[in-house]
N, C-alpha and C positions, 0 to 999 in steps of 0.2 A: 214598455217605455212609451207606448202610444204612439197610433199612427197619424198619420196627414189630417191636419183640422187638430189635433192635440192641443189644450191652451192650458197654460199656468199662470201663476201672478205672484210676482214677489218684489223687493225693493232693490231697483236695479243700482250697480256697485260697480266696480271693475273686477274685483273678485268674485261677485256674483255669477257677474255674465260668463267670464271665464271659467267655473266651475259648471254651469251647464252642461250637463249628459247628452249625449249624440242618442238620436233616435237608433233605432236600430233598420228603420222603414222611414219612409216619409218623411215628414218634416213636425216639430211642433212650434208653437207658438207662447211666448210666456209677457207675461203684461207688467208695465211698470206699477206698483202699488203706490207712485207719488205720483207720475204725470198722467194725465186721461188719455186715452186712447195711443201710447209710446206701445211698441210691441218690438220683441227679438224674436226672430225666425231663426231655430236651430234645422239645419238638414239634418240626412243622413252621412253628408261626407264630413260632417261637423261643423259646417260654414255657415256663420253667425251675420246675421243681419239686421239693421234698425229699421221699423216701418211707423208708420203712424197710419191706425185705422179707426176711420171716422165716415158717418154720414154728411156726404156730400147731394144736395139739392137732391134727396129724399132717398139716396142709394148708398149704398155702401161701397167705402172704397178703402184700397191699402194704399201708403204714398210710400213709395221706397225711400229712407234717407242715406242710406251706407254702408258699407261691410264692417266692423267690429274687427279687430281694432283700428282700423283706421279713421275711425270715425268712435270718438272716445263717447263715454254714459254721458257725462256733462252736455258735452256739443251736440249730442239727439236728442236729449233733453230741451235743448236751447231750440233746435229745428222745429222738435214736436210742437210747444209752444208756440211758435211762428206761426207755423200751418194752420193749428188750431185755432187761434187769432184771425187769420185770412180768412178762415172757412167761416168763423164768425160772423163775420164782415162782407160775407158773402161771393165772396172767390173762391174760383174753381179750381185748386191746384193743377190737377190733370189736366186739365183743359190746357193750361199752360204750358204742363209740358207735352203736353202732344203738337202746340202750337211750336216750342221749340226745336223736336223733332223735325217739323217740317221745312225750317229755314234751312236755303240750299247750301252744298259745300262751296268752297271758294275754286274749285273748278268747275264745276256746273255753272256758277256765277262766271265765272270768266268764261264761258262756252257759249251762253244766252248772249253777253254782249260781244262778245267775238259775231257771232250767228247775226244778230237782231239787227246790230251796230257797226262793227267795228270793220268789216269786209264791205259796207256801202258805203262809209264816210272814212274813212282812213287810208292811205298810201301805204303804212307803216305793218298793217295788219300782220303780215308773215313776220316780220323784226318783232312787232309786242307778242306773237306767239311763243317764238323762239324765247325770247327774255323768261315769257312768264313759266316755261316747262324748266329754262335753265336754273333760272336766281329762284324763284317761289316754290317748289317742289315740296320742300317740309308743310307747305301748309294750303296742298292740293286736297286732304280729305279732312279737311278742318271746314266748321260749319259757320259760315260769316258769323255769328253773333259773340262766337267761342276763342275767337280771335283777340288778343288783348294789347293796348297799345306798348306794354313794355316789351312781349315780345316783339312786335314792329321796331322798337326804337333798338333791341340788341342784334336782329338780322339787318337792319338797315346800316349799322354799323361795321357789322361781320361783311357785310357788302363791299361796302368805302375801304376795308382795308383790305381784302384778296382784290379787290377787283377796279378800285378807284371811286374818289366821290361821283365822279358826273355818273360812272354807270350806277351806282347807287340810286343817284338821285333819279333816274330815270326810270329805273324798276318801282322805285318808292311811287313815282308817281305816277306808273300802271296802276299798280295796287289799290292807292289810293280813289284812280277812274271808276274801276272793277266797283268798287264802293259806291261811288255815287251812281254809277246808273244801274245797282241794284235795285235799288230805293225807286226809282221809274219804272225797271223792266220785269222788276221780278216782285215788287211792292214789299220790299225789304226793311222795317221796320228800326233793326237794330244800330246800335252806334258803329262807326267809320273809325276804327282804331286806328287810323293815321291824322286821324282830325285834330289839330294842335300840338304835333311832332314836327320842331325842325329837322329840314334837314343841312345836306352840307354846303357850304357858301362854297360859291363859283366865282372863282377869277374870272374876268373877262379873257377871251383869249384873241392874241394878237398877232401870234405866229406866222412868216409869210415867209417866201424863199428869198433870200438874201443875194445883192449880186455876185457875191463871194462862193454862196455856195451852190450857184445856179449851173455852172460850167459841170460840175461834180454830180447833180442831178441827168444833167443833158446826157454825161456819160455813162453812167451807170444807166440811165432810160433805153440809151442804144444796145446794152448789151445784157437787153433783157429776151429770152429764147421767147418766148410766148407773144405771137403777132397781137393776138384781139387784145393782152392786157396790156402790151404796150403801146396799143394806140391808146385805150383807155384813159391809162393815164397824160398822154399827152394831151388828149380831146379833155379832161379835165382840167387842168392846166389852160390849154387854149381858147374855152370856154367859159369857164370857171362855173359850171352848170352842177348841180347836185350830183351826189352818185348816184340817189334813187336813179333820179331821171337820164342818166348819162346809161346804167345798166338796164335800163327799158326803151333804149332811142332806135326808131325802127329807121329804115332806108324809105320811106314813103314820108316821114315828116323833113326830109332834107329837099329844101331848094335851092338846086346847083345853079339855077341862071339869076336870085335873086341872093343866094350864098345865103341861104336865112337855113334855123334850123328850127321849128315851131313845135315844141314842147305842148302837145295836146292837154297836158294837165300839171301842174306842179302844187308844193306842198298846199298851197294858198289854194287850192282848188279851181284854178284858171287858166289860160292858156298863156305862154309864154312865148315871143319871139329872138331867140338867138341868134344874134350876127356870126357870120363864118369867115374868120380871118384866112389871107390866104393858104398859109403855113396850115391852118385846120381842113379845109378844104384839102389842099395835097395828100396830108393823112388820112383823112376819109375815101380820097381814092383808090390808096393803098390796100385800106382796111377790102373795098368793093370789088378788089381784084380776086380776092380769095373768098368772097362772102357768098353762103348757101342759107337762103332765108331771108324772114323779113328783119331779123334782129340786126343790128351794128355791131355786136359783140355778143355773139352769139356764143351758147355752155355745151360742155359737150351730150348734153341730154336734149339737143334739138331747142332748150328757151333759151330766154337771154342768161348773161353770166349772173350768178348770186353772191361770190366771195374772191376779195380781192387780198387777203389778208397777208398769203404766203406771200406772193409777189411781192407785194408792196414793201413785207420786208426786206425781203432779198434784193429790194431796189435800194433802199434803207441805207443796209449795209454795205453794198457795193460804192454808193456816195459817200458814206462816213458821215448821214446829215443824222442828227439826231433828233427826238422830240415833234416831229412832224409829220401831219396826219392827213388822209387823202383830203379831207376836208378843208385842211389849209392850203391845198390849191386852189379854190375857188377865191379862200381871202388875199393870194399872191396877184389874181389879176385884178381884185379892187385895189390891192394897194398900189402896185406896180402904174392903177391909173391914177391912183391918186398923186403920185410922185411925179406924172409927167403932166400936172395940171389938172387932170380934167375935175369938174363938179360933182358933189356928193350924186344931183341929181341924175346927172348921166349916168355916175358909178352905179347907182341904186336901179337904172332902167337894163342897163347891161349886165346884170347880175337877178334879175328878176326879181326884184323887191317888190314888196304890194302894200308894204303898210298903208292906213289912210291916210293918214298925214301926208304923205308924199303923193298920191294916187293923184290930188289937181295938179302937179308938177309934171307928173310923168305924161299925164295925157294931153301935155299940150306941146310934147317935146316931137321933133321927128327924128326920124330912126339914122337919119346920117351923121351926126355929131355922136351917137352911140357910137356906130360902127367906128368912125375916127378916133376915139376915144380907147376902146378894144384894139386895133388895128398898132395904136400907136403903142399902147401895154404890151403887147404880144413881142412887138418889134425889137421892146427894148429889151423884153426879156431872154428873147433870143440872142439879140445880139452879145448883154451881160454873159451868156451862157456857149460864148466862143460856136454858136451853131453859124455853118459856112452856109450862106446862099437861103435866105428868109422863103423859098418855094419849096426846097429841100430840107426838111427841118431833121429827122429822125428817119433814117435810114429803115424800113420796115421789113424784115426778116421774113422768110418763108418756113421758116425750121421753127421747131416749138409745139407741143401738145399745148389744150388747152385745160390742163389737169386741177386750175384754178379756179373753171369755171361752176 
């Protein structure tokens, strides 16, 4: 039956090729009697293959098209043709796919700019880490180029609905990063299959504590067992400071005789100074009574806290508040200042804004009409929130692991 190198030639058919005898050894080879150079590899396990074998820039070469049947006479037919044509024309097939071979996976790609990028210019790096191991998984050993925007547009979807649009939209637009500093860091030639995919429209959001449902907060706050999250939370609230920054705040950036609290870096890449109301200051002394380290809210692995998630529901539902997200304490103390008068610009300097637009505003402001401004927010909110005695804000418990952190 002939062994390895064996060649035949006949008019390739679908009955043809499927009548084809299995070597009993080796492999042979049988040639299409219509196209030039179209060739089927029969093994010995019987597994039928389409090649196209041609001289390329003065050598011989085989180009793999497909396995049989999955790849019908016609449509290798149609390939053979192509190739042949390119090779005409003087293109390397191999060459190209060897070049395709080598474009990286979309974890390697997301490793180089994690590495390169994303650990010197990003705050977020651990959060895009976590994202892109949790939501992109399916398409960790997938090769950037192999990637296609329809599947983008059916997992970004699959996203928005187990998990909500904004995380969607946020992963989408990892991915989409991952992409473009390919194309810089790794000289990634191929298309951005997120490039020209909506995604999902964003309400603005406005949510802020209500005076109705602030007393219901206060008490459910105090009868949270865990000191560090309860200050936490309070210190976000009284500050209205990021969580990044609020779960990385060390005891060395606090000024107790100027009551400032100087955020060494925030999103905007700058340093930030926070006023400390007195109500915040109390809590923080509270927090220093029990404090080992340079952290404020220290995890129980020696760093700062990572995950506020349990808690926060459990605070959640002890108030009966719903829809409300650590995040919208920060917009409670803009809004709460905005209610009792004060200026966007204040609001915007007490809440660390950096936009440009606003930055000749902010730098000609001085820092006491902020702190009056927060002082006076704080107040009311406490008071709204039935808390007795504005120095004594939240009763700070000694009891409580910190199993949240």
């Amino acid at each position: 039956m002939g062994g390895k190198g064996s060649t035949k030639r006949l008019k390739f058919t679908k009955a043809a090729i499927t009548k084809l005898p299995t070597p009993t050894s080796g492999r042979e080879y049988h040639y299409d009697a219509g196209q030039p150079g179209l060739a089927c590899c029969v093994t010995s396990t019987g597994r039928k293959t389409f090649y196209v074998y041609k001289s390329v820039n003065g050598r011989p070469e085989r180009i793999r098209l497909g396995a049989f049947p999955d790849l019908s006479v016609e449509n290798a037919r149609d390939l053979a043709k192509t190739i042949t044509g390119d090779i005409a024309m003087g293109k390397d097939p191999m060459a190209e796919r060897r070049r395709a071979r080598e474009v990286p996976s979309l974890k390697e790609a997301f490793q180089v700019w994690l590495d390169a990028y994303a650990k010197e210019h990003r705050k977020s790096w651990q959060a895009d880490e976590r994202q892109f191991n949790l939501y992109l998984r399916r398409f960790h050993a997938r090769r950037l180029n192999t990637i296609r925007p329809a599947e983008v547009a059916l997992w970004h979807n699959e996203v928005g609905q187990r998990h909500g649009r904004y995380q969607a939209n946020r992963v989408f637009q990892l991915l989409r990063t991952v992409y473009r500093k390919a194309k810089l860091l790794l000289r990634y030639a191929g298309p951005n299959p997120c490039e020209g995919l909506r995604q999902f429209r964003e309400e603005t959001r406005d949510r802020f504590l209500q005076a109705d449902e602030l007393p219901r907060f206060f008490a459910a706050l105090a009868q949270e067992p865990n000191m560090v999250l309860q200050g936490f939370f309070l210190l976000a609230l009284l500050t209205g400071a990021r969580e990044s920054n609020l779960r990385t705040m060390r005891w060395d950036e606090v000024n107790w005789d100027l009551r400032q609290w100087r955020i060494p870096e925030t999103k905007a890449g700058v340093p930030i100074v926070v006023p400390l109301c007195q109500p915040a200051i109390e809590a923080l002394r509270k927090l220093q009574e029990f404090s080992i380290g340079q952290w404020v809210f220290p995890g129980p692995d020696g760093n700062h806290i990572k995950r506020q998630g349990p808690a926060w529901a459990r605070l959640l539902k002890r108030a009966g508040l719903a829809d409300l997200r650590l995040h919208d304490l920060r917009r409670s103390l803009g809004s709460w200042q905005a209610i009792g008068g004060s200026s966007l610009s204040v609001i915007g300097k007490s809440l660390g804004h950096t936009s440009l637009s606003a930055s000749a505003i902010y730098a000609r402001l001085s820092f006491d009409p902020v702190r009056e401004s927060v002082e006076k927010a704080t107040a009311a909110m406490l008071a709204a929130g039935n808390v007795v005695n504005g120095a004594v804000v939240v009763e700070v418990t000694k009891t409580g692991g910190q199993d949240d952190g």
